[in-house]
C-alpha positions as CSV (number, residue, x, y, z in Angstrom):
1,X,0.0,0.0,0.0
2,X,0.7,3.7,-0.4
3,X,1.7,5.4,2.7
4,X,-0.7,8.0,4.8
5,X,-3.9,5.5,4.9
6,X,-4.7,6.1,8.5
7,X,-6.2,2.8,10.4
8,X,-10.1,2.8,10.8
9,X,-9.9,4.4,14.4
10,X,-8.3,7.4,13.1
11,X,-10.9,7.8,10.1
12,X,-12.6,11.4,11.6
13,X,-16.0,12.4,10.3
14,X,-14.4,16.2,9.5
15,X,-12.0,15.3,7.2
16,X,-14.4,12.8,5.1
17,X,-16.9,15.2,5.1
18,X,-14.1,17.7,3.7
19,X,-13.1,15.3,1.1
20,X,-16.5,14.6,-0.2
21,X,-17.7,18.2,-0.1
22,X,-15.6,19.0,-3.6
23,X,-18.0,17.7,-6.4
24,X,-14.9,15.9,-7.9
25,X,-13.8,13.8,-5.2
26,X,-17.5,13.0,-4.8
27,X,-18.2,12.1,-8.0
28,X,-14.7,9.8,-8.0
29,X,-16.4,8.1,-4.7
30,X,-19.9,7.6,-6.4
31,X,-18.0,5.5,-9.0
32,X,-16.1,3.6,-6.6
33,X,-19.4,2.7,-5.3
34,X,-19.9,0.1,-7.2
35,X,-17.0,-2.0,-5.7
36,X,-14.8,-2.4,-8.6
37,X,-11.2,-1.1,-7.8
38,X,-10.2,1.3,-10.8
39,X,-7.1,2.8,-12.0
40,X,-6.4,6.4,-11.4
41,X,-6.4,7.7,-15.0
42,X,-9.6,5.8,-15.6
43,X,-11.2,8.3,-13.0
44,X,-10.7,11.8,-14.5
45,X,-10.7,13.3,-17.5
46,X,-9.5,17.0,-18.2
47,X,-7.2,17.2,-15.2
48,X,-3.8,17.7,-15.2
49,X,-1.2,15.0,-13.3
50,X,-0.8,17.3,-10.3
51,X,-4.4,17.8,-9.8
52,X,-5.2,14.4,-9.8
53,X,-2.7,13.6,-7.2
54,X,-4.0,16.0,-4.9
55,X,-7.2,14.6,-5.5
56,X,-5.9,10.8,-4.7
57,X,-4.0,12.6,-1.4
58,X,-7.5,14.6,0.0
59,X,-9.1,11.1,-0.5
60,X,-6.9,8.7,0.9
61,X,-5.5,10.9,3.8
62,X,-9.5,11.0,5.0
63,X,-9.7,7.2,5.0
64,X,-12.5,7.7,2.1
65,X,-9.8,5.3,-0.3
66,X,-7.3,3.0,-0.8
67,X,-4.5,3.5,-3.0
68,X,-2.3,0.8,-4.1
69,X,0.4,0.5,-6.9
70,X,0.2,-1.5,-9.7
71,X,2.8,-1.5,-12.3
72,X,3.2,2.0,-13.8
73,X,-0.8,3.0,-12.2
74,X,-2.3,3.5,-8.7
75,X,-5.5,1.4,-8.4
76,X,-7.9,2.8,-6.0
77,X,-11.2,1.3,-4.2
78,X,-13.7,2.8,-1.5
79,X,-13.0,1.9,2.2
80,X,-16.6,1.0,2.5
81,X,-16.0,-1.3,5.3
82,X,-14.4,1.0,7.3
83,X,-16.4,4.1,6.7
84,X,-19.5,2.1,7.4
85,X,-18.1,0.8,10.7
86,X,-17.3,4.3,11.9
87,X,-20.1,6.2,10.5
88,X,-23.0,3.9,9.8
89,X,-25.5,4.9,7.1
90,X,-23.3,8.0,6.3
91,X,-21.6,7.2,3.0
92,X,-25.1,5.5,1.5
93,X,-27.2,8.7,2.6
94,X,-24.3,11.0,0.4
95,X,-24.5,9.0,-2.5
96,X,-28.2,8.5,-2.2
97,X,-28.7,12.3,-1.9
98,X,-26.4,13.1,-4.6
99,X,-27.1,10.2,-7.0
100,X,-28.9,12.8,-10.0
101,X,-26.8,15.6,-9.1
102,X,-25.1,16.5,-12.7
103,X,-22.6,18.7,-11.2
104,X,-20.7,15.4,-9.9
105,X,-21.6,13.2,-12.9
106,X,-19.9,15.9,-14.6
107,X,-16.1,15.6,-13.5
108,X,-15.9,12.2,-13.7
109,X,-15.0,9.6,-17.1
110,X,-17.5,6.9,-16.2
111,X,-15.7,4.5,-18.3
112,X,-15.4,0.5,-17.2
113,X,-11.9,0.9,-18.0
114,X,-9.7,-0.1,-14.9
């Protein structure tokens, strides 16, 4: 693993609700949703390396992701499990309540590619 994923205990509910409050780490998260573990570049279009990686950092600093390297890519996957044990019903009632929002459908590739 990448370093800086903080164990479950030190997930805090200020920094994941600072994470998800910018519509393009949400919109990244409402992808991950589904399970599937996806490659970085397979995430976001139109955004330059640097922004991406601040993106990735904001996420996986708040416990929201894992980040793990694979070859010349970082594959990334929700911490579900661990947000859900800390902050049950949390993560399901963002998504639910942003799940038609077209601002965060916007700044995300929804391609299956991983």
């Amino acid at each position: 693993m990448i370093p800086h994923h903080p164990e479950a205990a030190q997930i805090h509910l200020e920094n994941v609700l600072t994470a998800l409050g910018n519509p393009t780490r949400l919109a990244v998260v409402r992808v991950l949703a589904d399970g599937q573990e996806r490659s970085c570049t397979a995430l976001l279009r139109d955004q330059t390396k640097s922004t991406m990686t601040h993106h990735w950092r904001v996420l996986r600093s708040s416990g929201v992701i894992w980040q793990r390297p694979a070859g010349r890519e970082n594959l990334l996957s929700l911490r579900r499990e661990d947000l859900d044990a800390r902050f049950p019903g949390l993560l399901d009632a963002i998504l639910s309540a942003t799940r038609s929002d077209a601002l965060t459908d916007a700044s995300t590739a929804w391609g299956e590619r991983s």
